[in-house]
N, C-alpha and C positions, 0 to 999 in steps of 0.2 A: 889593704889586702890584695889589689889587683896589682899595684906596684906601676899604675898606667896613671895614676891620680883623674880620674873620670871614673866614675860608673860606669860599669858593664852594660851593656841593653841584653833582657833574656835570651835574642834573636844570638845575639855572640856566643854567650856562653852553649844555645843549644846547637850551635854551628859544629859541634864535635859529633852530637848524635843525630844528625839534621836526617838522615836517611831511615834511622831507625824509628824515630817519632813520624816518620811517613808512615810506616808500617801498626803504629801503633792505632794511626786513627783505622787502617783496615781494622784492626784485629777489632777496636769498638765497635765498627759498624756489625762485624760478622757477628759479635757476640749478642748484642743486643737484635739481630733480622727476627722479625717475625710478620706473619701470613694477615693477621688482625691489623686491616686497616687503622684501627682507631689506634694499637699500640705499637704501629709502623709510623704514623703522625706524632705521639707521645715522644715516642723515640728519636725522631726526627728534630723537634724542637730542644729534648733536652741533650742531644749532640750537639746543639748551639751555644748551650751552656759550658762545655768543657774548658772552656778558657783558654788560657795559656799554656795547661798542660805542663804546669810546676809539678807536681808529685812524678809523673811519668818521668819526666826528663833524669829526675834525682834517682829513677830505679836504673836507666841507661846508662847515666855517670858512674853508679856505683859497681852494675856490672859490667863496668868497662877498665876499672881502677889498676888491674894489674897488664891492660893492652892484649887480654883477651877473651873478648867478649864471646857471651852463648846466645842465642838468639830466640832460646826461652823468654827471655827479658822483656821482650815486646811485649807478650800475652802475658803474664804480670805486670805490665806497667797499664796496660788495657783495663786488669780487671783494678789495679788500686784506684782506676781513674773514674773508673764505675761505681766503686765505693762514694771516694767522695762528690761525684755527684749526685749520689741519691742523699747523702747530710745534705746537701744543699737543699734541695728538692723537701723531705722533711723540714729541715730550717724555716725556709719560708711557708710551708703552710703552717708550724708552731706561731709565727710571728704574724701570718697573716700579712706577709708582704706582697706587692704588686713589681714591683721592678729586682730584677736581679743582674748587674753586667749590662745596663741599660735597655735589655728584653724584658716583656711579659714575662712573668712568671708564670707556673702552669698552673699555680693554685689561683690568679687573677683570671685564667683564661676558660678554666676548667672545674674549676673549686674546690673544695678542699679534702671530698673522697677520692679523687679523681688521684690527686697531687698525692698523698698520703701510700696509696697503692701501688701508684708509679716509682715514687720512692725504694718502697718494697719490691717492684719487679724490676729493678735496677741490680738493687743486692740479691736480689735471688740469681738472676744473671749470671751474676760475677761469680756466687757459688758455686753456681751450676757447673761454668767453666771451670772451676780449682778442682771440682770435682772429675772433671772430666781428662784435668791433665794428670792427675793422679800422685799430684805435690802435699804430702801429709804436713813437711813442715811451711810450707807456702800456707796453707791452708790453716794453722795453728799463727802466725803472724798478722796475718788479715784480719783472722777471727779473735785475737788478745784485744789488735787497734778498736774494731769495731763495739768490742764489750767495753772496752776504756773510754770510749767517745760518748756511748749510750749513759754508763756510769757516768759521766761528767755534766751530760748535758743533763741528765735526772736529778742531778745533785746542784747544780746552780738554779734551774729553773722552782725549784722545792726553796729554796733560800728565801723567806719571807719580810726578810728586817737588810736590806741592800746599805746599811748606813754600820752593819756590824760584819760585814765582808775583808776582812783581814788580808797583806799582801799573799800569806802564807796562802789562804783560800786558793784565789786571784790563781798563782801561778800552781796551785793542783787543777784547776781549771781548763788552763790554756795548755800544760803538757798532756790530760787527759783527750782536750779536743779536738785540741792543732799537733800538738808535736810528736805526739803518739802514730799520727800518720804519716808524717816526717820519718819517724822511726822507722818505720815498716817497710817505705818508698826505700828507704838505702840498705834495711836487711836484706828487702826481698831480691836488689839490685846484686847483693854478695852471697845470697846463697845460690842464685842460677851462673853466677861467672867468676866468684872472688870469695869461697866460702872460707879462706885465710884471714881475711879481713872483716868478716859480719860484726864481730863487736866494736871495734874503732866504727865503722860505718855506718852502726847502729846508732852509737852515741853522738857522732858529727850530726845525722839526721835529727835526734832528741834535740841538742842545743839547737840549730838552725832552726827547727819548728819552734822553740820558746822566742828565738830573734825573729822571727817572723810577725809571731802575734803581737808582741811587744810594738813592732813598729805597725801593725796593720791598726790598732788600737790607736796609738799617736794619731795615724792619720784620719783618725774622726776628727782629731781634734786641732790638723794644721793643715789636710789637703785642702785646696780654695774648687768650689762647684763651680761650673763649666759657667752660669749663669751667674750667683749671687757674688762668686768671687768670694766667698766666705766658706767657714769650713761648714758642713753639714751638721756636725754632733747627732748623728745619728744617735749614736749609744746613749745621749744624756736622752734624749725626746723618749727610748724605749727604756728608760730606768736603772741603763747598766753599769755596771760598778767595773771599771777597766784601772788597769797602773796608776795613768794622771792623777785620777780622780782620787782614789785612794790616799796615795803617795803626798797630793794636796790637803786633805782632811787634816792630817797631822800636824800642819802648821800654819791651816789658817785660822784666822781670827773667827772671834764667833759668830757676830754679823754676818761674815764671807758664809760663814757656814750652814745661817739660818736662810740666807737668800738658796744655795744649793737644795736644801731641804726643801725648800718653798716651792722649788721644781721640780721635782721627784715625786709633790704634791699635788702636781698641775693636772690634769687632764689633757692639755692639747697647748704646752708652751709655744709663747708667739720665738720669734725668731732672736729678735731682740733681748729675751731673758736665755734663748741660750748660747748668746754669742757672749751676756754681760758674764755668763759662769766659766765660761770658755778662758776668760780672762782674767776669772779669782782663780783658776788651776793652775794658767801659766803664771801669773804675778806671787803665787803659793809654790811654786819649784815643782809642779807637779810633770811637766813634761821633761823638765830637764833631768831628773830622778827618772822617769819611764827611758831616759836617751839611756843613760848611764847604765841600767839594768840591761837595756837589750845587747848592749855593748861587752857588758859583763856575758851575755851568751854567746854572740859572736865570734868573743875569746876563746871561750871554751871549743865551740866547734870546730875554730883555727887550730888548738891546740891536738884536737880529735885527728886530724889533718896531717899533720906531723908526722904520725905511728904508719901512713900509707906512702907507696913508692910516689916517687919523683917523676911523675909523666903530665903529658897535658890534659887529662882527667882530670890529676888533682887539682891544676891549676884553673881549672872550669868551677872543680869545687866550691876552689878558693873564691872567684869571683861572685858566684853565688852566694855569698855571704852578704857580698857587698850591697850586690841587687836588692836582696832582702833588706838588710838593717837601712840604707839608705832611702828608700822609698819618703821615710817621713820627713826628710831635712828639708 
């Protein structure tokens, strides 16, 4: 897709809006100041959380698509960044996680009313701002993602029997709670500078957030940990029913399939029975089946791509693809 045969590094691709995602981390700071030492400190740590600032950059690109950009865009890309870091912030206190991006989490730091609430005055935040810029349909796209995310994550975590989790589930899942936000990050990007292009933009961000999860899923199951040099499997130790897994059940044997079960079982799997499952998934086609699928979206948001002018936007787009789907190889 880049036509460079190497991966992109994000640092390139956001080298197009490198000035504006300066601007973006003001707008976070401004949006979230407040007077309350304690949620000046909150706030402060989970600004450390913002990452890399992938959804931000996909609202700049997209209102940057036809080479002329409004500067709206900023404080939308501020507030969808707000959003998702309050899902994170909820996530781990649902999960009861301690590390997130290799920081404390606030709910290890602070506990779990603390983190819950912070979550909440994240998103209120953000509303506040939509509210104050006076963007009815900004505010109608934020607010579909966030009811689609909530629906989604209510809806998997309710799922009782993880072993009757169907691809079809699976991937109402992962557009419900990644790509949904993916969505929004490129509408929001075309209704402030490129409102010609909001549905091509809209559907590019839909596929690329399905290729996203696909591969961020993979990489439980082939990134090597900084220490063990083996993959983490994070998701098998928490009980989660991802592509691989899935994709593998269909044809492996039943032995393969009673040792899986038998972990799902476990209270607190040693390391060794989940690296031994790790490797009925792959020896079951299960990763190479989750390649092929994320690839299958890939395509599709390639082809999303196509319907937008011929500038070096698109071709950042385009690279963005690559970022994404290749993380797990």
């Amino acid at each position: 897709m880049t036509g460079r045969g190497v991966r992109p590094t994000l640092g390139e691709i956001q080298a197009t809006v490198r000035h504006e995602l300066r601007e973006v981390e003001v707008e976070l700071r401004r949006i979230v100041d407040d007077d309350s030492p304690l949620i000046a400190a909150v706030s402060g740590h989970l600004m450390g959380m913002k990452g890399k600032l992938l959804r931000p950059t996909l609202v700049l690109l997209a209102n940057a698509i036809d080479e002329r950009p409004s500067g709206a865009a900023t404080t939308l890309a501020a507030i969808l960044e707000l959003i998702h870091v309050a899902t994170l912030v909820h996530d781990d206190a649902v999960d009861h996680s301690v590390l997130r991006r290799g920081m404390p989490t606030l709910n290890s730091l602070l506990g779990h009313q603390i983190s819950v609430i912070a979550g909440d005055f994240l998103y209120l935040r953000a509303l506040k701002e939509l509210a104050r810029l006076g963007n009815v349909e900004a505010l109608r796209i934020i607010t579909d993602a966030s009811d689609e995310m909530t629906r989604g994550e209510l809806t998997q975590l309710t799922r009782d029997e993880p072993f009757s989790v169907s691809e079809e589930d699976y991937e109402r899942w992962i557009e419900a709670k990644t790509a949904s936000l993916f969505r929004a990050a490129c509408e929001l990007g075309a209704l402030a500078g490129a409102p010609e292009y909001r549905a091509q933009l809209a559907r590019y961000g839909l596929k690329l957030g399905m290729a996203f999860q696909i591969a961020d899923d993979l990489l439980d199951y082939t990134a090597e940990q900084a220490v063990t040099g083996k993959p983490s499997g994070l998701d098998l130790r928490e009980r989660k029913m991802t592509l691989p897994l899935i994709a593998a059940l269909r044809s492996m044997s039943s032995a393969d399939r009673s040792r899986v079960e038998a972990l799902f079982s476990t209270e607190s799997p040693t390391d060794a029975e989940i690296h031994a499952v790790i490797g009925i998934v792959a020896d079951a086609g299960g990763l190479e089946y989750a390649r092929r699928r994320g690839a299958d979206y890939a395509m599709q948001a390639e082809a999303a791509l196509g319907e937008l002018p011929d500038t070096p936007v698109r071709a950042a787009l385009a690279d963005t693809i690559s970022y994404v789907t290749e993380r797990s190889r």
